[in-house]
C-alpha positions as CSV (number, residue, x, y, z in Angstrom):
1,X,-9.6,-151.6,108.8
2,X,-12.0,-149.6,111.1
3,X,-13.6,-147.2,108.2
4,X,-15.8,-144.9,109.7
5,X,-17.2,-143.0,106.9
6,X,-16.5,-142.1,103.5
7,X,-17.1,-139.3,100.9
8,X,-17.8,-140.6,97.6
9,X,-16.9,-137.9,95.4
10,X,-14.0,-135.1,96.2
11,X,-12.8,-132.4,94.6
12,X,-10.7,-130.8,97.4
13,X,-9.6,-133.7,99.4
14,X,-6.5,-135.2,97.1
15,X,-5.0,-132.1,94.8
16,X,-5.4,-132.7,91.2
17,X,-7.4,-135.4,91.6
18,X,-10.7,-136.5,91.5
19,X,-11.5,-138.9,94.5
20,X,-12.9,-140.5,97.3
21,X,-12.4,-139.8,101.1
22,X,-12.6,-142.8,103.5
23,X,-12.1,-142.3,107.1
24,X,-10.7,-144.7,109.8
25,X,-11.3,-145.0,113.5
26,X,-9.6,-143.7,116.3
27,X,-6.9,-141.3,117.2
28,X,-3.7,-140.8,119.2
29,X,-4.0,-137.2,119.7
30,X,-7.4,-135.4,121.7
31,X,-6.6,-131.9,120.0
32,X,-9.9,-129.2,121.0
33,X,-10.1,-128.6,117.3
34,X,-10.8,-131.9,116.1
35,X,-13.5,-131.5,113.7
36,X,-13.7,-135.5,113.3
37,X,-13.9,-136.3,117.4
38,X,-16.6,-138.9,116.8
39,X,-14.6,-140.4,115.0
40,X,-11.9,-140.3,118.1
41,X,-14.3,-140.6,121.3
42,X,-16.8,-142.8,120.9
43,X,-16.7,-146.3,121.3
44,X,-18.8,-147.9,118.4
45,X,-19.4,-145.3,115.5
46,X,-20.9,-146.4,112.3
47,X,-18.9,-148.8,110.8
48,X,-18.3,-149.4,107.2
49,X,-16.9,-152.5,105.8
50,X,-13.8,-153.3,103.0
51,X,-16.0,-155.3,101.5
52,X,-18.6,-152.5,101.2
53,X,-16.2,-150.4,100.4
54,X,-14.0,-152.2,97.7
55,X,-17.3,-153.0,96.0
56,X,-18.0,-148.8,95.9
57,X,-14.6,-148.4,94.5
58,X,-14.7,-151.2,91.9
59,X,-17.6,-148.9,90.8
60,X,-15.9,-146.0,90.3
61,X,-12.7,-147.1,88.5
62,X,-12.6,-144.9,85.2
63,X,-14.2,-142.8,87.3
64,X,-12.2,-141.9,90.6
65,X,-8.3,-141.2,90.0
66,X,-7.9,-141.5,93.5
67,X,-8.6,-142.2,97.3
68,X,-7.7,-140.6,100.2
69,X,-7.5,-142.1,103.3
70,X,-8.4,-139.8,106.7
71,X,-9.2,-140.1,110.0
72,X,-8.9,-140.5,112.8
73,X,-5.2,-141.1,112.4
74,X,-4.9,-144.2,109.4
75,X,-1.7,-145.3,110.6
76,X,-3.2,-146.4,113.8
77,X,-4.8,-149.2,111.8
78,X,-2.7,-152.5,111.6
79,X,-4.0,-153.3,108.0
80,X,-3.3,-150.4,106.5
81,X,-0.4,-151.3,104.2
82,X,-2.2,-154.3,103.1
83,X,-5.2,-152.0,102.7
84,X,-3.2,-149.4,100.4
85,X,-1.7,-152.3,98.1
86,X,-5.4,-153.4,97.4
87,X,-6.6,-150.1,96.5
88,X,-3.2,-149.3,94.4
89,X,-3.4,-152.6,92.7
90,X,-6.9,-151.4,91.2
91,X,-5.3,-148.4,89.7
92,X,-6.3,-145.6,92.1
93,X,-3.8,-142.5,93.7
94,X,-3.7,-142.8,97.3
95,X,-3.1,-139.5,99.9
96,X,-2.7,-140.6,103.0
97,X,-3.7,-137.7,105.8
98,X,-1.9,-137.8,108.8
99,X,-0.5,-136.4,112.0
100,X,2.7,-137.4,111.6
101,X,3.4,-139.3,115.1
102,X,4.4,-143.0,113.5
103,X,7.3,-141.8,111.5
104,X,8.2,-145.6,110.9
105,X,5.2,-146.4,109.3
106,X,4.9,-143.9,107.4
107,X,8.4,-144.6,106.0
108,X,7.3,-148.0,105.2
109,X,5.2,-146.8,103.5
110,X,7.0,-144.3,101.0
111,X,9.5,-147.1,100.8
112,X,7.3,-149.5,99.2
113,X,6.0,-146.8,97.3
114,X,2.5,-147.4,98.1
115,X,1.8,-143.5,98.8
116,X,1.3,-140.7,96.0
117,X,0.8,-137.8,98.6
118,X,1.0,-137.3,101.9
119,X,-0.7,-134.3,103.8
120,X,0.9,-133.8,107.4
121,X,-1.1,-132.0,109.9
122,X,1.2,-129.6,111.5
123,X,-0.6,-128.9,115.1
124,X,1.6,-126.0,116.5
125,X,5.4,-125.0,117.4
126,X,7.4,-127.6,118.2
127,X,7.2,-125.9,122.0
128,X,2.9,-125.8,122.6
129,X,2.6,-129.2,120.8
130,X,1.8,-131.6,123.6
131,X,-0.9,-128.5,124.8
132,X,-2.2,-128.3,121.3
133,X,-2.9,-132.0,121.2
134,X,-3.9,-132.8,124.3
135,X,-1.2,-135.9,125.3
136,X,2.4,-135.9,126.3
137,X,4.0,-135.5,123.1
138,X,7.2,-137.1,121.7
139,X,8.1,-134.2,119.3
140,X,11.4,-136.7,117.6
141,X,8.9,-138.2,116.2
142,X,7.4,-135.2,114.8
143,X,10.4,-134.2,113.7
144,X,11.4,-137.6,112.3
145,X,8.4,-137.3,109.6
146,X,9.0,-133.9,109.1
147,X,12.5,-134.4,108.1
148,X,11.4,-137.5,106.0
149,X,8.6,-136.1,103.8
150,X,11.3,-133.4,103.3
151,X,13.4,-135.8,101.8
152,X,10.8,-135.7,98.8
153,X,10.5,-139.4,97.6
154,X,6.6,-138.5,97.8
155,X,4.4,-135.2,97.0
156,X,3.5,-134.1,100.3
157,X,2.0,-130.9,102.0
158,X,2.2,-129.7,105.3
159,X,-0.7,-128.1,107.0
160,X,-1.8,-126.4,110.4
161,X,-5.5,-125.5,111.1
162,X,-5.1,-121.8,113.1
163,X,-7.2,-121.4,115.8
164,X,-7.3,-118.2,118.1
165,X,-7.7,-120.1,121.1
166,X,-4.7,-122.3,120.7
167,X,-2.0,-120.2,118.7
168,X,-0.5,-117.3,118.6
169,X,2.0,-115.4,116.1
170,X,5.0,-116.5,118.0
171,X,3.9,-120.1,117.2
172,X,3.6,-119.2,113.6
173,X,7.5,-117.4,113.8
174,X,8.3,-120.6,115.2
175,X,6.8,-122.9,112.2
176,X,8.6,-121.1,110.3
177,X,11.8,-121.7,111.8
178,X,11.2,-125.4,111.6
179,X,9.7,-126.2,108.1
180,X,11.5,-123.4,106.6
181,X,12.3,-124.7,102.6
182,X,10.6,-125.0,99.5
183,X,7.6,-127.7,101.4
184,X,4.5,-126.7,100.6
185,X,2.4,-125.3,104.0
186,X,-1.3,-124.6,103.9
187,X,-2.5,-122.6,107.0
188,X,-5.9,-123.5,107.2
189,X,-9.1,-121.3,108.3
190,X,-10.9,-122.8,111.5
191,X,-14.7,-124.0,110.9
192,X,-16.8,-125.4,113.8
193,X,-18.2,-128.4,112.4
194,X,-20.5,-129.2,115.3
195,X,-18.2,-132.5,116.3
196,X,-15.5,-130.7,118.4
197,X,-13.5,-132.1,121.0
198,X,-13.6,-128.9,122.4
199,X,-15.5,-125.5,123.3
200,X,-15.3,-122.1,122.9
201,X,-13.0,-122.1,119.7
202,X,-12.8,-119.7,117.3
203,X,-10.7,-118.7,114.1
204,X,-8.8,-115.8,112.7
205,X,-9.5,-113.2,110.9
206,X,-8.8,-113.0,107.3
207,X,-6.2,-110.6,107.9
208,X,-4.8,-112.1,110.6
209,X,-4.5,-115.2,108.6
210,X,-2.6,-113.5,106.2
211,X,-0.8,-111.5,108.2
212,X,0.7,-114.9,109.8
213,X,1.0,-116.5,105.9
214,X,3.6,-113.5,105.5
215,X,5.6,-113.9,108.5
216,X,6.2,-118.0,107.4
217,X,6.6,-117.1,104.0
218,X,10.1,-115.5,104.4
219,X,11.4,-118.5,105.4
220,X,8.8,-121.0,103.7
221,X,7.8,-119.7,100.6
222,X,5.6,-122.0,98.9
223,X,2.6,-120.8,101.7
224,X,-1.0,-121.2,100.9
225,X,-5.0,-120.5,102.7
226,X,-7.7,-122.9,102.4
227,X,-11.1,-121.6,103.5
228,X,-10.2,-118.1,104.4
């Protein structure tokens, strides 16, 4: 595993637990809003190792219910079934954060029932999503993970961080149309973090935010805000 960085304590990271956040390297998608693009562009960032790491967490069992793996996108990383079963097998949760774009693995995954949430990044409509993310996009394979979390043989969430630059209400009319059900969806404020892909990006309003929360919630009604 390429682990980039990690938070040692989380209270926000992995709902209703208490955990850690550990990041992995490297990134399919080259979306402007990227808060984490060091983590995507450059070639050597700081590296942690497992063996660093696994000696934190053997630390904080008792401690830590859980770990939540981030990126970057995790299911880039070859070892990352093999890494799951050795965190699980201590006793620890695991969320896995991801954009969705190897439904296969992430079916693996669930199957050997390795994962105890899922969060989904949900970049756009199904329309803008190549433009959102920057790369020719194969939105089946969207879809396919869409459609599998939906199935429900996880706990799962499905977000979209809303930035002015990038969306616009029809896109959120459209979201609606394609995740509408009882999944949970988290529209999520924009926050420049100083490590952007892009330039020039901005967020919402409140109300605007909540304006677009009330057009998706007709059709999806368990709708939430983070950081608005």
């Amino acid at each position: 595993m390429k682990i980039t960085g990690l938070i040692k304590t989380t209270l926000l990271d992995f709902p209703g637990k208490v955990a850690c956040t550990v990041f992995t390297y490297g990134c399919n998608f080259r979306c402007n809003f990227c808060h984490n693009a060091r983590l995507v562009t450059e070639e050597n960032p700081d590296n942690i190792t497992e063996d660093e790491f696994f000696s934190f967490l053997s630390k904080r069992q008792g401690i830590l219910d859980g770990v939540c793996i981030s990126g970057g996108e995790p299911t880039l990383q070859k070892d990352l079934p093999e890494f799951i079963r050795r965190i699980k097998s201590m006793g620890f949760a695991v969320k896995l954060d991801t954009n969705g774009y190897e439904p296969d693995i992430l079916k693996s995954l669930i199957d050997e029932k390795l994962l105890d949430y899922v969060a989904m990044d949900i970049k756009s409509s199904p329309d803008t999503y190549s433009e959102i993310c920057g790369v020719n996009i194969d939105i089946d394979k969207i879809k396919a993970s869409v459609s599998l979390l939906k199935e429900g043989r996880t706990d799962y969430e499905f977000r979209t961080t809303c930035v002015k630059e990038c969306h616009t209400p029809q896109d959120f009319v459209d979201i609606a149309d394609w995740l509408q059900g009882d999944s949970k969806y988290f529209l999520q404020h924009f926050e420049d973090s100083g490590n952007l892909i892009g330039e020039g990006l901005s967020a919402f309003s409140k109300q605007q935010t909540e304006d677009f929360a009330q057009i998706i919630s007709e059709k999806v009604p368990n709708i939430g805000l983070r950081g608005v």
